[in-house]
Each structure stands twice: as C-alpha cells, then as structure tokens.
C-alpha positions in Angstrom: 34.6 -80.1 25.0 32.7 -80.9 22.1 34.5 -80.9 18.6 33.8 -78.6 15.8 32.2 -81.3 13.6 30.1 -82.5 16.7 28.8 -78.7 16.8 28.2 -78.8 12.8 26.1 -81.7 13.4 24.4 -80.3 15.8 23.7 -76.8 13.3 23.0 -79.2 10.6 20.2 -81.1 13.3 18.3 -77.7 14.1 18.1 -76.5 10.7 16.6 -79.9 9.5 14.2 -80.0 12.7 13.7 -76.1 11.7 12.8 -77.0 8.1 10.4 -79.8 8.9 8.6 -77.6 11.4 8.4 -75.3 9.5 7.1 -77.3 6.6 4.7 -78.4 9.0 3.4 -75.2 10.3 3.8 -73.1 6.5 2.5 -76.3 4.3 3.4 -75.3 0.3 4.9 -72.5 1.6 1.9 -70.5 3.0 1.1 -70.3 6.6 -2.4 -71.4 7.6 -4.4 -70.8 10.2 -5.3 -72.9 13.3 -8.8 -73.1 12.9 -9.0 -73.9 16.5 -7.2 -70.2 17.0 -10.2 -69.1 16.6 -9.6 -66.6 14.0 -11.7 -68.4 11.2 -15.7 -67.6 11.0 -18.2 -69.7 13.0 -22.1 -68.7 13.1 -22.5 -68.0 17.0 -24.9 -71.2 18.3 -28.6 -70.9 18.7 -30.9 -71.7 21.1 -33.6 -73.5 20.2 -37.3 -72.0 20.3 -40.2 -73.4 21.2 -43.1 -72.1 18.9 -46.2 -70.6 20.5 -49.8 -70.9 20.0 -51.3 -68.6 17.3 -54.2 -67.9 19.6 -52.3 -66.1 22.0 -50.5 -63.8 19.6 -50.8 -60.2 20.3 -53.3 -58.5 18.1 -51.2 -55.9 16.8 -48.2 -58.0 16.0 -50.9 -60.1 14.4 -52.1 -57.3 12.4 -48.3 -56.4 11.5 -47.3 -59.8 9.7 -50.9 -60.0 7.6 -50.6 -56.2 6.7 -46.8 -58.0 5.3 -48.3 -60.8 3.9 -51.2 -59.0 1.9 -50.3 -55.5 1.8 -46.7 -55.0 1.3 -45.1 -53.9 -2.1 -41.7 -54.9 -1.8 -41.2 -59.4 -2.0 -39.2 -59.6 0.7 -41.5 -57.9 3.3 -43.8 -60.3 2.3 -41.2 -63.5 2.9 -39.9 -61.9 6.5 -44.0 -62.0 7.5 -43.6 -65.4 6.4 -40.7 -66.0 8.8 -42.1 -64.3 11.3 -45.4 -66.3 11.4 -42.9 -69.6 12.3 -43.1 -68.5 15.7 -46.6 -69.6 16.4 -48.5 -73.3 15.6 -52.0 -73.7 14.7 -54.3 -75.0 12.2 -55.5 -71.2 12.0 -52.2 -70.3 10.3 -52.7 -72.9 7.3 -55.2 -70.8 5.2 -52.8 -68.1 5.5 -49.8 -69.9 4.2 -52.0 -71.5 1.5 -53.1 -67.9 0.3 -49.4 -66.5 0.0 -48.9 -69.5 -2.3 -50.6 -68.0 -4.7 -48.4 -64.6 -4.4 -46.9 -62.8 -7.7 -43.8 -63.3 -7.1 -41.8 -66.5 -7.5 -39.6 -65.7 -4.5 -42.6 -65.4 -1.7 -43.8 -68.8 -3.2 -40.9 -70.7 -2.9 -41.0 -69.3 0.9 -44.8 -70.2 1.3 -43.9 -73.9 0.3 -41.0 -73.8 3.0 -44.0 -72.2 5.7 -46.2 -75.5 4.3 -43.4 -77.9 5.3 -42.8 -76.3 9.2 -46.7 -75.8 9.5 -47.4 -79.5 8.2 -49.5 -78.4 6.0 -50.1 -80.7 2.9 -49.6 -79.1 -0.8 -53.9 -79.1 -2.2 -54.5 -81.3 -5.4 -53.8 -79.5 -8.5 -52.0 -76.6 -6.1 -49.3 -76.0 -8.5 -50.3 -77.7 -11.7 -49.7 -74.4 -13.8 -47.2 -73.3 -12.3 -44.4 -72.1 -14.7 -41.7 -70.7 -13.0 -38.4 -73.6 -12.3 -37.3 -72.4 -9.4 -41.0 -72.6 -7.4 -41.0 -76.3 -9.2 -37.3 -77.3 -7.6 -38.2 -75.7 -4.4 -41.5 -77.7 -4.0 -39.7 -81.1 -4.7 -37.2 -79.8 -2.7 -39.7 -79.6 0.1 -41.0 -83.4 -0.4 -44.1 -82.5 -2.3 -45.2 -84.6 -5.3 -46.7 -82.4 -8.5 -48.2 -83.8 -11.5 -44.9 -85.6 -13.6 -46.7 -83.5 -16.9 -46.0 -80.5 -14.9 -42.3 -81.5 -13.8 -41.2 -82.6 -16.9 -42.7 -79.4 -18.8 -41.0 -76.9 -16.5 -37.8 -78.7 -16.7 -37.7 -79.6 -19.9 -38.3 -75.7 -20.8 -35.5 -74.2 -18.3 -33.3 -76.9 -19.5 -33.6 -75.1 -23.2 -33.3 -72.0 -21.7 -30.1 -69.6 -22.7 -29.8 -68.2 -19.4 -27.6 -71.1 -17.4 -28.7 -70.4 -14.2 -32.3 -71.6 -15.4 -30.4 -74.3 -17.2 -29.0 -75.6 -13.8 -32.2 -75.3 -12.3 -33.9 -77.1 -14.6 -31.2 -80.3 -14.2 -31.8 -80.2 -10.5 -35.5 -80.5 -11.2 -34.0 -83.6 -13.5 -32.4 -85.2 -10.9 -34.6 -85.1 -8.1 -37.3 -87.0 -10.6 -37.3 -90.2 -11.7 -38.9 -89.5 -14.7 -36.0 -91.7 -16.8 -36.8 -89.8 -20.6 -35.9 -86.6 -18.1 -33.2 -87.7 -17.1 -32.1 -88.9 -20.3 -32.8 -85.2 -21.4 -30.9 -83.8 -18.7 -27.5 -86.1 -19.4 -27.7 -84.8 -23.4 -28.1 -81.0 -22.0 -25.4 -81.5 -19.9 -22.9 -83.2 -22.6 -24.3 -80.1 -24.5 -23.1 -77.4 -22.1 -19.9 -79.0 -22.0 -18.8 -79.5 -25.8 -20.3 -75.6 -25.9 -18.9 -74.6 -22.7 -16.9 -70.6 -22.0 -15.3 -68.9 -19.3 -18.4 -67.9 -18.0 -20.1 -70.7 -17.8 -17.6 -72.5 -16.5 -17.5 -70.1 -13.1 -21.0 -70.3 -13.1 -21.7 -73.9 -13.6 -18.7 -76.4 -13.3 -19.3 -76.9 -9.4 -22.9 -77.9 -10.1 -22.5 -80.1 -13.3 -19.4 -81.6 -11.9 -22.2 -82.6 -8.3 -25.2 -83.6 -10.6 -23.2 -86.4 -12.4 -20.7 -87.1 -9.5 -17.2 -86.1 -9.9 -15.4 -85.8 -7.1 -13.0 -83.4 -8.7 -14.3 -80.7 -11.2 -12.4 -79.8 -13.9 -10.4 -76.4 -14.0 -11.3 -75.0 -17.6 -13.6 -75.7 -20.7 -10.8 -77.7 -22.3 -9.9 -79.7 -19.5 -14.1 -80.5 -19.0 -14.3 -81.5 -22.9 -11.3 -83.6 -22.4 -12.4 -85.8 -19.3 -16.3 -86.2 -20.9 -14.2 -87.7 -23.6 -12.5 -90.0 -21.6 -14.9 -90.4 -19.6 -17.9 -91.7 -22.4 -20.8 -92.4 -20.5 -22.1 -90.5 -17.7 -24.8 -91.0 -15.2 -27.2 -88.7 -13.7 -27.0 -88.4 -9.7 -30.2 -88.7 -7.8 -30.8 -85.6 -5.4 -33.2 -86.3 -2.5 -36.0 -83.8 -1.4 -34.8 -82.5 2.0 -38.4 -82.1 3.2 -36.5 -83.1 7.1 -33.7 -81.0 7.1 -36.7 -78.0 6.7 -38.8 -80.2 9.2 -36.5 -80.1 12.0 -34.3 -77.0 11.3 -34.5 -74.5 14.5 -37.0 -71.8 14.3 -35.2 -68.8 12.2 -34.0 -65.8 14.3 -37.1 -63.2 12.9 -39.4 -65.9 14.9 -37.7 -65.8 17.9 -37.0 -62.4 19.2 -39.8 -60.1 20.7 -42.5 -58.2 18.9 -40.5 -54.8 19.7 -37.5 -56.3 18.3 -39.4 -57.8 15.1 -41.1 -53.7 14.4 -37.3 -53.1 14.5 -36.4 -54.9 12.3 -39.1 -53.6 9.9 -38.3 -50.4 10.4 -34.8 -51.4 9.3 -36.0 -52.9 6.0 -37.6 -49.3 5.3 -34.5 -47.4 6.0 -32.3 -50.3 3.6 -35.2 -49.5 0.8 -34.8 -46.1 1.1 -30.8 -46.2 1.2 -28.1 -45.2 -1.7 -25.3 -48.4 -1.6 -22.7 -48.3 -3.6 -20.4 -51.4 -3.1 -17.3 -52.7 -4.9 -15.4 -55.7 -4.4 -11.5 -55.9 -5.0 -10.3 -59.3 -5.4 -6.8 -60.6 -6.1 -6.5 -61.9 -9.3 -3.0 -63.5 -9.3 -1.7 -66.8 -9.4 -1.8 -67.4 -6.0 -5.8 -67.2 -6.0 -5.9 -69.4 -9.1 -7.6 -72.8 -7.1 -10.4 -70.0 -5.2 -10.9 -67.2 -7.7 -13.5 -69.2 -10.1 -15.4 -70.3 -6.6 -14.9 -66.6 -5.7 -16.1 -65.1 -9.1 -19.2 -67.3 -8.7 -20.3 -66.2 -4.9 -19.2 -62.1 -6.2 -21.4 -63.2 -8.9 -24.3 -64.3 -6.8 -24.0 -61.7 -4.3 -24.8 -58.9 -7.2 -28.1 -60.8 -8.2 -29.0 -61.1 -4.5 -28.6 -57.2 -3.5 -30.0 -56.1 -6.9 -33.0 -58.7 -5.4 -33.2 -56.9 -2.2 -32.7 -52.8 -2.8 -33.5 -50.6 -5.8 -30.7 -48.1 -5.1 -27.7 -50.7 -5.2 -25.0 -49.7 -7.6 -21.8 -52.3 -8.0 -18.2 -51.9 -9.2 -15.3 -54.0 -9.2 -11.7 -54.0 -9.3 -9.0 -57.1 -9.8 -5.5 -56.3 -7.8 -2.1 -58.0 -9.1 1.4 -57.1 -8.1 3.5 -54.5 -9.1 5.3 -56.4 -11.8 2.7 -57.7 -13.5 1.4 -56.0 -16.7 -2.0 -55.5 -16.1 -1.9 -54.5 -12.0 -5.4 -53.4 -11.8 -8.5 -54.3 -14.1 -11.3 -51.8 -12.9 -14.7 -51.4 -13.5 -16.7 -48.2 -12.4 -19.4 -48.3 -9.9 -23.0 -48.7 -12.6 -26.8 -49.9 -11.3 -26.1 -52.7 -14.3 -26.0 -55.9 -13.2 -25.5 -57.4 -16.5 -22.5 -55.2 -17.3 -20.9 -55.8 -14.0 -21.6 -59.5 -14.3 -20.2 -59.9 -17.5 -16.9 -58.0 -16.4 -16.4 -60.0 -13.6 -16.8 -63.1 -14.9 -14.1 -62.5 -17.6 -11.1 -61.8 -14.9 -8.4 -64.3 -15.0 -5.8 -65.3 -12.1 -2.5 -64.8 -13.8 1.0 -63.0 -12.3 2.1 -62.5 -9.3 4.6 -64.8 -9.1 7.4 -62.7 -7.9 6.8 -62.6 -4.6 3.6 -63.8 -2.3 2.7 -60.0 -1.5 0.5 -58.1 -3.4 0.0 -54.5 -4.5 -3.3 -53.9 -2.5 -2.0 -50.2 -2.5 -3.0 -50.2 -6.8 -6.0 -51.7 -5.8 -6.5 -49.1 -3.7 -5.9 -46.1 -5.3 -8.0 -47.9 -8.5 -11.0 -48.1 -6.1 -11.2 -44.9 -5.5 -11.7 -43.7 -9.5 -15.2 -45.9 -9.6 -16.9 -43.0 -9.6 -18.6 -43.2 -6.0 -21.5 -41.0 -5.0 -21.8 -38.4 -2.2 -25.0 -39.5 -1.0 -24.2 -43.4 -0.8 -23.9 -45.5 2.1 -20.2 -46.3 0.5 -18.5 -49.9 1.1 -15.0 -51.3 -0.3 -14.7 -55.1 0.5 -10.9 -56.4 -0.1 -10.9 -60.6 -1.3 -7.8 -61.9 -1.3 -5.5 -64.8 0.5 -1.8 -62.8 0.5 -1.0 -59.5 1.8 0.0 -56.5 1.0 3.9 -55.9 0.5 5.0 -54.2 3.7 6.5 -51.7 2.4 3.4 -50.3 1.2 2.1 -50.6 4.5 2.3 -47.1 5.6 1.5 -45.4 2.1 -2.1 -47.7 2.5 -3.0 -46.1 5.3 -2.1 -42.4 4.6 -4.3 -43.4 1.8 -7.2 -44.4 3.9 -6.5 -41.9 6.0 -6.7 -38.7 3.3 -8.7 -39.9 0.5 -11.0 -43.0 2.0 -12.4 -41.0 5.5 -13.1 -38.1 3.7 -15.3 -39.8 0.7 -16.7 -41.7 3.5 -15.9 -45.2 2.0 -15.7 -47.5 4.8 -12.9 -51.0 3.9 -13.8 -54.4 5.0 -11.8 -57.5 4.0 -12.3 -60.9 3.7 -8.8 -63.4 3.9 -9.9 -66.9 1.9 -7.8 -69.6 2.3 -5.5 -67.0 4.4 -1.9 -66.8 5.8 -1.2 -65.3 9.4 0.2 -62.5 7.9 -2.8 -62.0 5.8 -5.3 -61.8 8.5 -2.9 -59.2 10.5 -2.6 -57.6 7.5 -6.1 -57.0 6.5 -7.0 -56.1 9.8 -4.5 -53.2 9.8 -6.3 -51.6 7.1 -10.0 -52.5 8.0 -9.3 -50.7 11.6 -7.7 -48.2 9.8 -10.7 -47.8 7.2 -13.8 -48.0 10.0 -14.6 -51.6 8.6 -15.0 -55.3 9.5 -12.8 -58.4 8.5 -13.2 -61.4 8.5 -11.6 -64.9 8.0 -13.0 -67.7 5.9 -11.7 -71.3 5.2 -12.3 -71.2 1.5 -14.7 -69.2 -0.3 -17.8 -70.6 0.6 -20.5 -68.2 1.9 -18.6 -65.3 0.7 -21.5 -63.7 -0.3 -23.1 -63.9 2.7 -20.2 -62.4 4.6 -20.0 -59.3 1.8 -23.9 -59.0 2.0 -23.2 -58.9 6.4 -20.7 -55.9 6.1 -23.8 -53.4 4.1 -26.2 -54.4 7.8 -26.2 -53.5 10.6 -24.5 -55.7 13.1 -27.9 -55.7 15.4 -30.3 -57.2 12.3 -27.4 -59.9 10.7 -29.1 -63.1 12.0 -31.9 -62.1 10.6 -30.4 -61.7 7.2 -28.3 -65.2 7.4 -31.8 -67.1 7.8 -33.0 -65.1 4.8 -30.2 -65.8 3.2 -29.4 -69.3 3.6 -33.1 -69.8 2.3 -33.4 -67.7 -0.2 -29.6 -69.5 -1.4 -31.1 -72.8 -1.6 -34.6 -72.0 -3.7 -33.3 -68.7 -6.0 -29.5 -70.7 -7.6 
C-alpha cells in the first residue's frame, strides 16, 4: 500500500504535468487554435486554366466584354471585361488592351497594364510619359515596365509632397523600386519627416509600410517609440523593391476567365443588382487590451475596406462601434451609420485598445445593443460584422441571443464575425451568435486580409472568387 506522501507526490506529479500541458496547449494564457483543425481560413485550391484562342470566342460573349470595355459607366465593369478577356490568347486582343490604357479612370489603367503583362504585350514608346496619377506609375514598374526616369521621378516626387499619406506611401514605393539615387535620397528625408511629424493616424496607416521600405524587422508600436528608434538608429537606408512582372506572368488565370459564358452574364447581372443595392455595414471591434498587438493592423484593413466599398457602390453607408468590458469606463464608442467616408475614417482611426483587463471575456452584449442605435435603414441590405479575439462573458450568452432574436431578425440585420488571433472558446463563441443572427464567421490567423473577408460576407457566396481576384489586384495597385 502506498504511503500518503508517495500519493502527494504523485498529486504534486499530475498537477505539474497538468500545468506544463496546459501551458503548452493555452500559451500566455490563451488557447489557440490548431491550424491543422481546420478551423482557420484557407482559399479553396484552383485548377489551373488553360487560355483559349480569341478566334474561337463566341460572338456574343465577344460583343459582351467590348460593350464593358468601351461602353460601361461604372470602373469596375470596365476592369472585370478586362479579366474576363484573360481567358483567350492572341495578337488580336493587344490593340484592345492598348486602348483601355488610355481609359479615364486610374483604376482600369492600372488593370490594362496588368492585361499587357499576361498578354505579353510590350508598354509603346512614350505610352505613359504624361501620365500623372502615382498609383498607375507604381503599378507600371510594378509590372516590369521602364518609363521615362523624368516621368518617375516627377510623379513621385509630387505624391511624396502630398498631404494625403496614402499618396505619400505610394510615392516611396515608386522611390524604392527606382534607382534614381537623388530619389531615393528624397524618399529617406520624407520618410525621417513623417516620422519626427508622425500621429495616431498615421501611424495605423503607415508604420507597417515605412517600417518594410527601410527594413525593420520589428515596427515600432507608437509615434514616440518610432521618433525614439530613428534616433538611435541615425542613418537609415532605403530597401530596393523589385518589379514582380513574373509573379503576374505566371499567376493562374483569375476565376471571371475561367467559368462559362452563362456563368460570366451572371456574374454581370450581379454587379447591376450590387449597383443598384442599399448596404449599410458596421464593424464592431474589440477595443481592449487584449487586442492591443492586432487592433492598429485591424484599424488599418477596417480602414481600407471603407475606401474599397465606397470604390465599388454608390449606396454604401458605414458605421462603427468599439466594444470593451463591463468595467471599463468607456464600454462602447459608437459611431452612426453616415455615406462619409472621411468622418467614419477619422473616427475609427482615433480608437485606442485600453481596459479589459478584468477578465479575458468581453461585453459583446454593449456592443450589441450600441449597434443597433446606428441609425440603420429599412430599405438596406443590413450587415453587422463582430472583430474581436476573446468572447463574450457567458453569462451574457443567453441575453445575446434573445437580443438577436427580438431586435436583430426583425430590423433584418444579419451578424457575421471574424475571431483574429482567436481562442477555442472564441470561435464557438462567435459561431453561436452568427447562427443565431443568419450570418457567416470566420477564423483568421492574424488580421491580414480582413478586409477581404468583411467585403466576402456583403456577396453572394456563388460570385466570392470572383471578388478575391478583384480584390487581391486591385489591393496591390490602389494602397
């Protein structure tokens, strides 16, 4: 028979094996998910295409993309005839291209130039020499073509001077990706400048790009802490970013060239409906401590995502609405549903991650009831996207969905939810009260592409890959 101390070292054995596992499984103190569970995000894997010729292309799909290309109003008809004209190959399709280069609208050209590189179609002398706008410049290096160094260096040098700071950043790109070295030199001073003059704002917007275009590994986490380490750091070096004219090359042919003419008037037909459609959308994030290392990344892709859907319909109207906990002074910091992207912006990008440091639950019920003051609109299409990586407190479990179940179904306000970074918990959590609230959820590890994944929830399920492609491009040349 064993002896009592034997058996206490024995109880003393588990709960140390106990604490290392869990230690293991909870890491500081916060469950993660396996991300072999299957529980976290992946784009489903495509198929590649192979293009076909442009002479055997049906002559009313043919007549479809050119009355896009030429005819249609709206930018972003234009760029999805652009798209759709990657499914076929032939020198016939190069005048085309080479005339939507010459469009209005500095979206459709940064598309064309993308459309010269999958074509291989070379960029005519003098194609671009008065071209003005940054983001067609950046996009054209991007794609491996060389312009005229007076016409790099006066684009960038002009965005660079600019007081909007996504221009700003634009124009450093176009900086980096030259090896014009009094550019570069120009580039380095704008940069110092940001930083000595540097806000809250601009630091969401900009401190992951700056910290990439001179090379630090780790970006700092405020204005003060960025003035500091320039200090220390004295001299700083420009990185050189390389065109990524292959990546374009070589990428599989998007999803809009791929499916079937019947399936492409679809998808059309869709675009009119979105056009013609009242969204409003909020986002409510948690702003405690908790989301202190994400929120900034989070702010910036909320950010983005406003800019993006303002791009894409006329009848988009945005609130937003930061969650804490109960014992925090400020538990909710609202902002009502407005068609002002500027207001919105300017809102969101002051919200600080403070409190919350009672317990790792939040109060997504304050958030909740907040959300539903936004003055929505009876004859929007009406979405409510959660952000958050902790729960709700359980407690408030039930009174969440009575909520949703009285007050959300009958305004019609469908809830999605998106777990960063998330817990277990969280992910059960949220997807009590998206199937409770007639939405979607979804898990992401980190905050990357959370704009994309917001945009996904206001489309249909049936047209999304189509939206990624034009997405992910539109990403890369627009920020």
């Amino acid at each position: 028979m064993k002896s009592p101390l034997h058996r206490f070292r024995l109880v003393l054995m588990w709960v140390a094996l106990s604490i290392v596992a869990t230690s293991a499984a909870w890491g500081q103190h916060r469950p993660v998910i396996d991300v072999d569970a299957g529980l976290i995000y992946r784009p489903k894997p495509r198929k590649p295409f192979t293009p076909l010729p442009y002479s055997e292309i049906d002559q009313n799909e043919k007549r479809q993309i050119l009355y896009l290309l030429e005819e249609a109003k709206l930018w972003h008809y234009r760029v999805f005839g652009l798209m759709r004209l990657d499914r076929y190959r032939d020198d016939a399709i190069h005048p085309i291209v080479l005339d939507v280069l010459k469009d209005s609208d500095f979206h459709v050209r940064c598309f064309a130039l993308w459309a010269m590189v999958r074509h291989g179609i070379e960029l005519p002398e003098g194609a671009l020499d008065q071209e003005k706008d940054p983001r067609v410049v950046r996009t054209a290096i991007l794609m491996g073509f060389k312009l005229e160094p007076r016409t790099v260096s006066l684009v960038a040098g002009r965005a660079m001077r600019s007081r909007d700071i996504g221009e700003v950043l634009i124009g450093l790109d176009i900086a980096a990706m030259s090896d014009d070295e009094a550019l570069r030199r120009s580039a380095l001073r704008r940069i110092k400048q940001l930083v000595v003059r540097m806000n809250k704002s601009q630091h969401v917007i900009a401190s992951q790009r700056i910290a990439g275009l001179i090379g630090w590994p780790q970006v700092p986490t405020d204005p003060r802490k960025w003035q500091e380490q320039i200090q220390v750091m004295g001299n700083i070096s420009l990185a050189t970013l390389p065109d990524r004219r292959a990546t374009y090359q070589n990428q599989l042919a998007p999803w809009i060239a791929a499916i079937s003419a019947e399936k492409f008037s679809e998808l059309i037909n869709y675009l009119d409906t979105l056009a013609k459609t009242n969204i409003d959308l909020t986002v409510a994030m948690d702003g405690t401590g908790s989301m202190r290392n994400a929120i900034e990344k989070a702010q910036a892709e909320v950010d983005r995502l406003v800019l993006v859907l303002n791009d894409l319909s006329q009848k988009m109207r945005f609130g937003f609405c930061a969650y804490r906990d109960t014992t925090d002074a400020d538990v909710v910091e609202p902002h009502p549903l407005t068609d002002s992207t500027a207001r919105i912006r300017t809102f969101l990008l002051r919200i600080t991650a403070h409190g919350g440091n009672r317990s790792p639950e939040e109060s997504i019920l304050s958030g909740l009831r907040a959300c539903l003051k936004l003055g929505w609109s009876d004859e929007a299409e009406k979405h409510l996207v959660i952000v958050g990586d902790m729960p709700s407190h359980a407690a408030e479990l039930p009174d969440i969905t009575k909520l949703i179940e009285d007050e959300y179904k009958y305004n019609r306000i469908k809830i999605h939810a998106v777990a960063i970074y998330p817990a277990v918990m969280t992910h059960r959590n949220y997807k009590t009260i998206t199937d409770t609230g007639g939405g979607e959820h979804v898990v992401l590890n980190g905050s990357t592409d959370l704009t994309k994944h917001i945009m996904r929830f206001t489309i249909e399920e049936r047209v999304r890959p189509a939206f990624d492609d034009f997405f992910d491009l539109y990403n890369a040349f627009t920020f």
